[in-house]
Each structure stands twice: as C-alpha cells, then as structure tokens.
C-alpha positions as CSV (number, residue, x, y, z in Angstrom):
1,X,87.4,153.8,108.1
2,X,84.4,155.8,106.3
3,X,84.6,154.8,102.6
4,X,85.1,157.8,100.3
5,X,81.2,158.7,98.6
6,X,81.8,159.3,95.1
7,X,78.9,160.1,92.6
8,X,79.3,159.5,89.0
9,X,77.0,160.9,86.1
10,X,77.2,160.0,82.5
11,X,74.4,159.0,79.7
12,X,72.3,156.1,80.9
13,X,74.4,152.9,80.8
14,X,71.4,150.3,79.7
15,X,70.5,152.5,76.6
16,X,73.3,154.3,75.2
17,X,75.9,152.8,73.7
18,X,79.5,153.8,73.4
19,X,82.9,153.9,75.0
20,X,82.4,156.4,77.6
21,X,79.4,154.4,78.7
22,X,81.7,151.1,78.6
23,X,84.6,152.7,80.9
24,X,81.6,153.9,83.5
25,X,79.9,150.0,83.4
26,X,83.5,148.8,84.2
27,X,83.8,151.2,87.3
28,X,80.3,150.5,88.5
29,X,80.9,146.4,88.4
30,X,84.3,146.4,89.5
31,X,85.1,145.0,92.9
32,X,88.5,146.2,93.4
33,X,87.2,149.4,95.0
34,X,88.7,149.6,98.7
35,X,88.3,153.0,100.2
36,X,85.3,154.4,97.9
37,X,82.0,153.8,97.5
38,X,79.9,154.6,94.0
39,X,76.8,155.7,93.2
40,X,75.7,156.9,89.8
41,X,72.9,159.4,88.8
42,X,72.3,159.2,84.7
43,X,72.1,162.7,83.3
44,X,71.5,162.2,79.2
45,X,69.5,159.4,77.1
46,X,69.0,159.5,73.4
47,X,66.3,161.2,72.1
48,X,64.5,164.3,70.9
49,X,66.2,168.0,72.1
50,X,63.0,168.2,74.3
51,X,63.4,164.6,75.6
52,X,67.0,165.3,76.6
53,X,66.4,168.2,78.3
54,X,64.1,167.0,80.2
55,X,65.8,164.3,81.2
56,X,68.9,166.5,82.6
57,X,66.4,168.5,84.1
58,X,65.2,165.6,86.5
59,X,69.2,164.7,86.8
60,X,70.2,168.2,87.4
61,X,67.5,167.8,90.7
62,X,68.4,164.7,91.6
63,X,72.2,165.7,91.9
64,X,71.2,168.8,93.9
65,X,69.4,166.7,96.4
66,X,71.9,164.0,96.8
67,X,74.4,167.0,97.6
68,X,72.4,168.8,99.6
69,X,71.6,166.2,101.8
70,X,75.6,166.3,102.4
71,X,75.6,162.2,101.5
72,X,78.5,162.6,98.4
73,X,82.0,163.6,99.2
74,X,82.9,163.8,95.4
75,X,81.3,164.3,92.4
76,X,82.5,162.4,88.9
77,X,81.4,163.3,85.9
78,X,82.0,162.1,82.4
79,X,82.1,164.4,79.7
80,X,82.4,164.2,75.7
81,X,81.6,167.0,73.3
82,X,78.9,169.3,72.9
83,X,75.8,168.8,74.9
84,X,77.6,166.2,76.9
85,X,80.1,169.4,77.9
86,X,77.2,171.7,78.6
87,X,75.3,169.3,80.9
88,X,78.5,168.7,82.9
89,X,79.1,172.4,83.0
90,X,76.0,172.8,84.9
91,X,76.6,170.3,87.4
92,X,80.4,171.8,87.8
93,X,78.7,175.2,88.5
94,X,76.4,173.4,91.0
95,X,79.1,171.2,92.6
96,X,81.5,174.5,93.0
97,X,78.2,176.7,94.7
98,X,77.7,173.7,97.2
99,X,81.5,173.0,97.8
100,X,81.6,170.0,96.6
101,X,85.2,168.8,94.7
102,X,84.5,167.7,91.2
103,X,86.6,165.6,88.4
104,X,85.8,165.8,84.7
105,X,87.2,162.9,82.8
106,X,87.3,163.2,79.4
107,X,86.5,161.1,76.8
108,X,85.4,163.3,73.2
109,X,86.5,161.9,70.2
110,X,85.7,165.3,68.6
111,X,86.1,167.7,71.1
112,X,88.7,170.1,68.8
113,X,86.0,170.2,65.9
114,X,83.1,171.2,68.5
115,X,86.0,173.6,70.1
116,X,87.0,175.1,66.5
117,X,83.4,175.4,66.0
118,X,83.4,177.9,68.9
119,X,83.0,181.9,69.3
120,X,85.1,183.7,71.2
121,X,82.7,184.0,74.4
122,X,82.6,180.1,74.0
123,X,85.7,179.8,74.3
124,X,86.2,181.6,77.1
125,X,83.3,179.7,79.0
126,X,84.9,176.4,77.7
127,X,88.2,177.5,79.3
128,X,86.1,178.6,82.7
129,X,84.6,175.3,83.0
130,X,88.0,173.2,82.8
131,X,89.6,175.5,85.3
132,X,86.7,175.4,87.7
133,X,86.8,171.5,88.1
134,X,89.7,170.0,90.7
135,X,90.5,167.4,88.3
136,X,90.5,167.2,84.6
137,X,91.5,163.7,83.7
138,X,92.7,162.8,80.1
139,X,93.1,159.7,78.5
140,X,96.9,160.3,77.0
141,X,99.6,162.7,76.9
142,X,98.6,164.0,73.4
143,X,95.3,164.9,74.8
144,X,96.8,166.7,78.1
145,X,99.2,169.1,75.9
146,X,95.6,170.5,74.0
147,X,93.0,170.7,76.8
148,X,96.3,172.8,78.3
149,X,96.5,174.6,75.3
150,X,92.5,175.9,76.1
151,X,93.2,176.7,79.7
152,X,96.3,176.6,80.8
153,X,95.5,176.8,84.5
154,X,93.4,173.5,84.7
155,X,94.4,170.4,86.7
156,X,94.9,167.7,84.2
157,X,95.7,164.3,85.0
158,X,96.3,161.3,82.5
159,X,94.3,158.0,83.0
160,X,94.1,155.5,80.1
161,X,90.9,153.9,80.0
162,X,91.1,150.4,81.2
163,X,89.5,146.7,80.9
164,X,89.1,143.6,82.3
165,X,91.3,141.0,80.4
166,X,91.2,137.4,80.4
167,X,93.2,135.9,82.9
168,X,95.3,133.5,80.9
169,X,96.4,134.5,77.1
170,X,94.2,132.2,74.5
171,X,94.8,133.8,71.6
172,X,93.9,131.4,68.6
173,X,93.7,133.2,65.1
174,X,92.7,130.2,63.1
175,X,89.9,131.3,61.4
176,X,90.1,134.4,58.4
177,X,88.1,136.5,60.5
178,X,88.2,140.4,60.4
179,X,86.2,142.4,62.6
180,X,85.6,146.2,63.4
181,X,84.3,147.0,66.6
182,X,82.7,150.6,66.6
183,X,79.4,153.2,65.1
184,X,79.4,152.1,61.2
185,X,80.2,155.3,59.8
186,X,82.9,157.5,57.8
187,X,84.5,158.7,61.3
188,X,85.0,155.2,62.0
189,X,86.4,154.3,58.8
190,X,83.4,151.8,58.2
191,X,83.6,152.7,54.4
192,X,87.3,152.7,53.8
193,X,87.5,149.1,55.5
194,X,84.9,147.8,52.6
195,X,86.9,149.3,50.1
196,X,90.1,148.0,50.7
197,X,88.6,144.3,51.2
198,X,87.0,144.7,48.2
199,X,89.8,145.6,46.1
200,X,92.0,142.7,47.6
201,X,89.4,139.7,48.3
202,X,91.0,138.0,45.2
203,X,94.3,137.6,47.4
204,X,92.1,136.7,51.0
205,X,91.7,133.2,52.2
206,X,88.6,132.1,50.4
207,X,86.6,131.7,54.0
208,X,87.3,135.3,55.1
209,X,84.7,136.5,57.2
210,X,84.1,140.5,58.1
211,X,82.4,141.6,60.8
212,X,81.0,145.2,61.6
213,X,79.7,145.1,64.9
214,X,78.2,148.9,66.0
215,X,75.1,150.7,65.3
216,X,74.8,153.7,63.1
217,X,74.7,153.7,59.2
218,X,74.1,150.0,58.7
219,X,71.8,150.2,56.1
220,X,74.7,152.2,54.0
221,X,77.1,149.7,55.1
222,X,75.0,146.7,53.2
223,X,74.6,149.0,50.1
224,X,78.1,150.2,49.8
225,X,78.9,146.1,50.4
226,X,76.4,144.7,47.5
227,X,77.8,147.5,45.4
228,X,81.3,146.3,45.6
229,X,80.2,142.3,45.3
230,X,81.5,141.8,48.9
231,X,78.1,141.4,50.1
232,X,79.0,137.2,50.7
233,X,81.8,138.2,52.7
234,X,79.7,140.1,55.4
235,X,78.8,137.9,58.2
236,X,77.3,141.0,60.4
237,X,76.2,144.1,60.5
238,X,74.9,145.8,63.3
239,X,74.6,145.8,67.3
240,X,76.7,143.5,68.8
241,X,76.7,142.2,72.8
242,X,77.2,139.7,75.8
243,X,77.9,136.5,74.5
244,X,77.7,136.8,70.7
245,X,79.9,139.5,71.1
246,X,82.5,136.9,72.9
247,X,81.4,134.2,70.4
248,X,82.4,136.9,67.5
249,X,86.0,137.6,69.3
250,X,86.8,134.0,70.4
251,X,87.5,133.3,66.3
252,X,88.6,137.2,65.5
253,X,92.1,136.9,63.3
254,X,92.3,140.6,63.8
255,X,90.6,143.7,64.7
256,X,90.9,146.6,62.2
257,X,89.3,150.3,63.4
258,X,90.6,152.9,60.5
259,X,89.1,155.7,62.0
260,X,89.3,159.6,61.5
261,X,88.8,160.8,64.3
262,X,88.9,159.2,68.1
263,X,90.1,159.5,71.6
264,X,91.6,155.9,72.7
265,X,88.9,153.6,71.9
266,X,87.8,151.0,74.2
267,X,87.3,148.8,71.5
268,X,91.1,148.8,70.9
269,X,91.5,147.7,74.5
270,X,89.2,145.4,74.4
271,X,90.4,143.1,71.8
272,X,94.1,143.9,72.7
273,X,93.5,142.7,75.8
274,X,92.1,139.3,74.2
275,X,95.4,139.2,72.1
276,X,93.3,140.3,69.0
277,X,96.2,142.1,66.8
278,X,94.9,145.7,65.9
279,X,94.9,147.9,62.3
280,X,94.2,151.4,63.0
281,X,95.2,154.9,62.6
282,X,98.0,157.5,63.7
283,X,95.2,160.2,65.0
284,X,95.2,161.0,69.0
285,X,95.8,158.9,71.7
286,X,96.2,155.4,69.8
287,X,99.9,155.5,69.0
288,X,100.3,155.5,72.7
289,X,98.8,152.0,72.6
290,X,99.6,150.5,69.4
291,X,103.3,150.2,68.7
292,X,103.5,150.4,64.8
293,X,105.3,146.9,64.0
294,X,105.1,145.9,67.4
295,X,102.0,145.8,68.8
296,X,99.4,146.2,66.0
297,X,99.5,148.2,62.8
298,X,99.2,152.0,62.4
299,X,98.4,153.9,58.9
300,X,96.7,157.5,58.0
301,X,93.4,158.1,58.0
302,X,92.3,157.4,54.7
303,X,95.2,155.0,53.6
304,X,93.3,152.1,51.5
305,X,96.5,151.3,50.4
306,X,98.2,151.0,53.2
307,X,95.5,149.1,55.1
308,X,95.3,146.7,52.1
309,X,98.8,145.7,52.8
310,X,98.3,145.5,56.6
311,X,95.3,142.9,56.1
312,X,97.1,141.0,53.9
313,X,100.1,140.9,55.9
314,X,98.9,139.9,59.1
315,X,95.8,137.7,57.1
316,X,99.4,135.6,55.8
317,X,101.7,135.1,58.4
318,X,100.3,133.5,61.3
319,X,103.9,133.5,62.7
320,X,103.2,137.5,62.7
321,X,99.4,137.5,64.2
322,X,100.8,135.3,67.4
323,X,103.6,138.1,68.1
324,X,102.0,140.6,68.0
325,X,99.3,138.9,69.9
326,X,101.4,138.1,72.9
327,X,102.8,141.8,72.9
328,X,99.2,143.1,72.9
329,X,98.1,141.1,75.3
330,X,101.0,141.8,77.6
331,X,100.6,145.4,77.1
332,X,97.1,145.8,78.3
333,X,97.6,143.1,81.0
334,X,100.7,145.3,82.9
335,X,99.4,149.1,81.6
336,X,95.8,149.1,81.0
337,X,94.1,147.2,83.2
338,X,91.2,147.9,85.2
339,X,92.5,147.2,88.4
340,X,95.1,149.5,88.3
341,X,92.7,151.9,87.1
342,X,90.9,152.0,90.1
343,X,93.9,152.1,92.3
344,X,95.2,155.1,90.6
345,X,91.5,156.9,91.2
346,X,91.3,155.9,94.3
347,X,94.6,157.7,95.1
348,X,93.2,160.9,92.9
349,X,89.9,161.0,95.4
350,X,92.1,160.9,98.1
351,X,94.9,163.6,97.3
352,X,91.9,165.5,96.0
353,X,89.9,165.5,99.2
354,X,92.9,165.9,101.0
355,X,93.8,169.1,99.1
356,X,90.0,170.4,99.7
357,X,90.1,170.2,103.5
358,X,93.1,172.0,103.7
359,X,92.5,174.9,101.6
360,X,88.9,174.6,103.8
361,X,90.3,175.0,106.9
C-alpha cells in the first residue's frame, strides 16, 4: 500500500531551540511510522525581521512547488504565537487554493496574550484561519475549550505532546540536585526559583547543586544569583544538550519549572518520563500531567513560599522522591509516549484523507 505523504513545516530544527522544535525532531526520527511518510520544509530561523522574511519567503516557494508537483497528500504545520501564526496562515491559504488538507497543531505558550492583544479585524482573521484548517490539534482539554471559544466551528483535536522514555525505570535521586529545564527568564520562573533557594539554602543539604539549563537571560540569572550569595550553588547556566544534558539528568533529585505562562512543556515530559519528580505551576495544560501530591508538585505562579516548602519536602524525604518517581514514570510510559503519538496521527491522516475524498467526489 502507497504510504501516506505528509509534509511538515516548523522553525529550523538544528538552530532554534524550543519545545515545538523538540516534538517536530521526535516525529522526524521516529521509526514507528507505518502507513506515512515525512518530509519537512523549515519555514522560520532566528534573526532580523528582514532575515525572517526572507527566509519564509524561500519556504513559502518551496512548499508551493512540492504541492504543485502533486508529491504531498497532507500538509502539517506547527504553529505558536504571533509570527509563527501568520506564517502558517499563509501556507493554510495556499494549502486550501491547491486542495490540499491541512493540520495546525498547536503549541503557543502565549497565544491568549498575542490574541488579547488583537483588534477586532484580527480577530476575525485569527478565527478564519482556525476554521479554514481540517485539523486543529491541541495539546489538552483546557486548551481545546479556548481555541473553541475563538472559532467555534474549527476541528479541534487533543494530542499531548509525547517522548521517548527509557525503557526500564532507573530513577536514582541520590545526589541534592535541582534542575530547571527551560528559556532563563521571568515567564519561566527562572527568578522566583533563585529566590526561594536563596531564602532556604540554610535548611538544603550542604552539596545542593542547581542547574538552569536554557538560553535567554543568563547573564541576569548570574547577577540576580551573586546578589543573593547563591552564586556557589549554581553549577550551570546556559544551553544545555546530547550527552551533558543526559549526564545533568542521570543525578537530577528533581526538576522544578515555576513558570507563568506555558502550554505543556516538553521539558516536563521529559524528565517525568526519566522518573525526575516535577515542581511546577497550576497555569494551562500541566495539571493534566502533574497530579498535585501524586505525581509532582503544583503551586501559583508566583508562590516562593509555597515552592520553598515543595523543595524542601521532596529535598527530605527520599521515601517521597521514589513515589512519586515511579508514578511519573508510569504516567508518561502508558499516556505520553511517543509511540502512541504516532499511532494516534497516523489514524488522524487517515480519517482526514478519508473525509477529503469523499466530500471530493
């Protein structure tokens, strides 16, 4: 049987950095594909406005051609906020004029501030766009109800992101290490982590190690760090990757992400599905993955307090970490992996072609 031709666009998966770009690598090395065959055409890069609009331009051509030459049966695109949700309305437009069925999958972590940001015209072409595409997958429940709430006759589908997880649980926790996986910044929750380390190192294990492993405002990150005396503490800032990343998670006691604002962050999965027990925040799709008390901690954004008493709890009672280890662990293992991730897409291509052709003939 013809394997399905699916073509995928998002930013440029060997420069840019993030969780979208992380669920897109994982599709494109997966082997679990049966009845579908990728490709993937990059559409954005950092840069310069003039840099990135060039750069769509090309991938905006590129695109057309592929389609024209009647090679892709379905077009995937990957979408966040702002210019990310411009470029892809483009390519919607273009895969609609050529007949081509198209899914936007979602992944903005601010995507109501950029919509509140909006005029009414804006709006309105917003709400166009996500009724135009066959698809529009989400990433939880919470974000279905509000893309519904902007245009209530869109196709919206739910689809977790996934990851690989390591095939047998070996979850250790030994070592006093706390890392943070994500951009160093105040939506992440970068600062409020140094605070409430700083306030409590008096009542950490003397060896306690913190790790911030993203780009973004490092150079703040040391400052704020040196100014609260917690500068010893810090074992990295910055960048993180491959096998230091590994080397970074194989000791992790726990991973700790008190951000503002977020979608479901892969970094969550990611060290869940190492058995890493998570600290993080009540905002948008994360409760549906950490189980306050059960599998990882939840608090509100802002809460020093409250993530004070979550370091120190799980920091003391390895009995604690291990439980809520295993239930992590088992969690992503059964619900979030990548496997099943691809059979539930594959499926989507299918019904969605299948729906096409008949409305076609």
């Amino acid at each position: 049987m013809r394997k399905i031709q699916v073509l995928m666009c998002c930013s440029d998966v060997d420069s840019v950095r993030g969780g979208m770009v992380t669920v897109v690598k994982n599709y494109l090395t997966c082997r679990n594909w049966k009845n579908v065959e990728l490709s993937f055409i990059p559409t954005h890069r950092e840069g310069n406005k003039l840099i990135k609009s060039l750069y769509f331009a090309v991938a905006y051509l590129r695109v057309a051609a592929r389609l024209l030459e009647k090679k892709v049966d379905l077009v995937h695109l990957h979408v966040a906020e702002r210019g990310s949700f411009y470029r892809k309305a483009y390519l919607v437009r273009l895969c609609r004029r050529l007949g081509i069925p198209v899914v936007l999958h979602h992944h903005a972590a601010e995507f109501e501030a950029f919509y509140a940001g909006l005029s009414d015209r804006q709006k309105e072409y917003v709400k166009e766009i996500l009724e135009a595409a066959d698809t529009n997958l989400v990433l939880s429940d919470f974000l279905k109800k509000k893309l519904l709430e902007k245009a209530v006759r869109a196709e919206v589908e739910i689809l977790h992101n996934a990851v690989s997880t390591d095939k047998q649980y070996c979850y250790r926790g030994d070592k006093p290490r706390i890392v943070m996986l994500g951009r160093i910044g105040e939506r992440k929750g970068s600062y409020d982590l140094l605070t409430a380390v700083a306030q409590i190192r008096d009542r950490l294990p003397r060896d306690t190690e913190l790790w911030l492993c993203g780009d973004g405002e490092t150079q703040k990150a040391r400052r704020l760090a040196a100014e609260l005396h917690i500068e010893d503490m810090i074992a990295h800032v910055g960048w993180i990757s491959g096998r230091e990343l590994q080397a970074c998670l194989k000791d992790a006691a726990i991973h700790v992400l008190p951000s503002y604002r977020e979608g479901l962050p892969m970094s969550i999965l990611e060290t869940m599905g190492m058995g890493i027990p998570n600290i993080s925040t009540r905002i948008a799709s994360i409760p549906e993955v950490i189980r306050d008390g059960e599998t990882g901690f939840l608090l509100e954004p802002g809460d020093i307090e409250g993530l004070k008493t979550a370091i120190l709890r799980l920091l003391s009672d390895k009995e604690l970490r291990q439980k809520i280890s295993r239930r992590s662990y088992d969690l992503i293992t059964e619900e979030f992996s990548l496997e099943a991730s691809v059979a539930k897409l594959e499926r989507l291509y299918i019904d969605i072609l299948g729906n096409y052709r008949r409305l076609k003939g």
